[in-house]
Residue, then its C-alpha position, 0 to 999 in steps of 0.5 A: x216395773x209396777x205402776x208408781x201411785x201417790x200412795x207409794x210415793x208418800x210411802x217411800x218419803x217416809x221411808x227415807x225420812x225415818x232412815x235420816x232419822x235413824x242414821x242421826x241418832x246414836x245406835x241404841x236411841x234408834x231402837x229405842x224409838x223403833x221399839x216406841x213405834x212397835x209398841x204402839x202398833x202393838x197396841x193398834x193392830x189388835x187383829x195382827x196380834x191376835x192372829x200372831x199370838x194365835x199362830x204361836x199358840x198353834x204351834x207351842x201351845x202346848x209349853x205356854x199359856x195365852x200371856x206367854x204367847x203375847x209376849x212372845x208376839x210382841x217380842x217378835x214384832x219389836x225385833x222387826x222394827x230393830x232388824x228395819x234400824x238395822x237395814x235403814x242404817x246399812x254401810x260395809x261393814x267392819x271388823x270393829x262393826x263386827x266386834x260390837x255386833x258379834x263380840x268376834x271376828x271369826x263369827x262364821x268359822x264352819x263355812x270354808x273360805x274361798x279357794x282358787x277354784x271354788x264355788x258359792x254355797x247357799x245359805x238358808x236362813x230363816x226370819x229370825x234374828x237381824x236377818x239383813x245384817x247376817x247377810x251382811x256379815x257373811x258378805x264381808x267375812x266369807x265371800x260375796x252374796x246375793x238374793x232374791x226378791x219378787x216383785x214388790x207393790x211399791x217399786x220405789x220402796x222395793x228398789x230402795x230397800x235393794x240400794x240399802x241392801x248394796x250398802x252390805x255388798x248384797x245384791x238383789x236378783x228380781x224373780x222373772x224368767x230368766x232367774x234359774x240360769x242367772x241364779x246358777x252362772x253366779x253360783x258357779x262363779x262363786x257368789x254364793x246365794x242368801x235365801x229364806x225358805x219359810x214362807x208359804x207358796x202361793x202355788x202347789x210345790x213341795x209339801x214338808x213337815x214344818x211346825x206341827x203342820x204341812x208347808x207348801x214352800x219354793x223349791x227353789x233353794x234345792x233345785x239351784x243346789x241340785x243343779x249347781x251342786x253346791x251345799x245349803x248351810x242352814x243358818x239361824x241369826x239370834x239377837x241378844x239383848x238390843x245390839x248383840x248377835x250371834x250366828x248358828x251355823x248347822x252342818x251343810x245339806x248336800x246334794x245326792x246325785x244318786x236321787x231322782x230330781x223330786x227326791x232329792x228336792x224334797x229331801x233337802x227341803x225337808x232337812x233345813x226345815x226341820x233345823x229352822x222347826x227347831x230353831x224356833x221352837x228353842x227361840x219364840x220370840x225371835x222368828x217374825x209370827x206376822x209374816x202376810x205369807x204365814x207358812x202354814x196357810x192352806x193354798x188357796x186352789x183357783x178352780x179351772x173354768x170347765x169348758x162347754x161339752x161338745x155335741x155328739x150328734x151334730x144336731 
């Protein structure tokens, strides 16, 4: 665990007093107010706005003009204090909760159900929509789900958010050495694995086509299919309006074992990309533009140090 500041300290306080807030008011009343915090922030953080709607211009400039795009951003950034509402206000959801979220019970009918020898499934979902409380959802309706985090600056914060995340039924796997074999015994035991793809990797790792550009993103997601040998069900979570939602479902990527491992890797990667490419491009306002990570970011290459050259001669 990372060493806990002042600053972080004064970070998670406030945290759990917006969730105190948040779980008092009625469900609209606090969007109404998270919508209130974003706008001013929108208003504020000229510069991340800036950035967002030049990102959005980036990659559909070509179908918006400049106001459109700000608006998009500004959509996009209001969506994600929702999503926070949504989090802060977590409890295991019901089939009433689900029919005021979701206006059905049978929300997910292209996944199987469980059977007495089954195996999980990973479910590959961008930043879209209420992404946390798909999570959610599919814990409740299909079967249980994990995921996983890296390490976070602020560990009281991460780890509170991890315990907000338990109140859905998901737990939160840390990434660290021994991830890969734990990632697989859980698969293999039938929980199935939540992951979000669309954020650059710091390091060089798989190249794919992705809005107009080329990502470096994890390999992981197809490389614990691979081994695993279990299906990636693209998924992509749509609000509607403030309070609805409504989940998308694509047909599942499977591994071929025919391929080599690179092979494979990478064409399953490339597969769910181009669904969620399409998913945002039909849908803007829904995926988080301000995203730190910004997938299409070059990576930043750490020179190696040259060591000193060995004379020859002995002199």
């Amino acid at each position: 665990m990372k060493p806990v500041r002042f600053r972080h300290r004064v970070e998670y306080q406030a945290l759990r007093f917006i969730e105190s807030v948040c779980r008092k008011l009625p469900y609209r009343q606090a969007l109404a107010l998270a919508g209130a915090i974003a706008r001013i922030m929108f208003m504020l953080a000229r510069s991340r706005v800036h950035v967002a709607t030049a990102r959005i211009l980036s990659v559909l400039g070509n179908t918006m003009t400049p106001a459109e795009a700000r608006q998009v951003a500004w959509i996009s950034l209001r969506n994600m204090h929702f999503n926070l509402v949504d989090l802060l206000r977590a409890e295991p959801l019901s089939d009433d909760l689900l029919l005021q979220r979701f206006g059905t019970l049978n929300v997910l009918p292209e996944i199987p159900r469980p059977s007495t020898n089954h195996t999980g499934i990973i479910l590959a979902t961008p930043h879209m929509g209420s992404w946390e409380l798909a999570a959610g959802l599919f814990h409740h309706a299909v079967m249980p789900l994990f995921t996983i985090s890296a390490p976070q600056h602020n560990a009281l914060v991460a780890q509170y958010s991890f315990t907000l995340r338990l109140r859905f039924g998901v737990e939160t796997l840390i990434r660290g050495s021994d991830m890969m074999r734990t990632v697989i015994r859980q698969l293999r035991h039938g929980k199935s694995l939540a992951i979000m793809p669309d954020l650059r990797c710091p390091e060089p790792e798989i190249e794919v086509p992705f809005l107009g550009g080329i990502a470096n993103v994890r390999r992981g997601m197809a490389l614990f299919a691979r081994l695993a040998n279990v299906p990636i069900y693209p998924c992509i979570c749509i609000r509607d309006g403030w309070t609805r939602h409504r989940i998308e479902v694509h047909q599942p990527i499977l591994p071929d074992k025919s391929l080599d491992n690179e092979t494979d890797i990478r064409r399953m990667t490339a597969g769910v990309l181009k669904i969620m490419d399409q998913a945002i491009r039909e849908h803007p306002e829904q995926w988080f533009w301000f995203n730190k990570r910004w997938v299409l970011d070059p990576i930043i290459q750490v020179p190696h140090k040259q060591q000193p050259e060995k004379s020859g001669t002995g002199d």
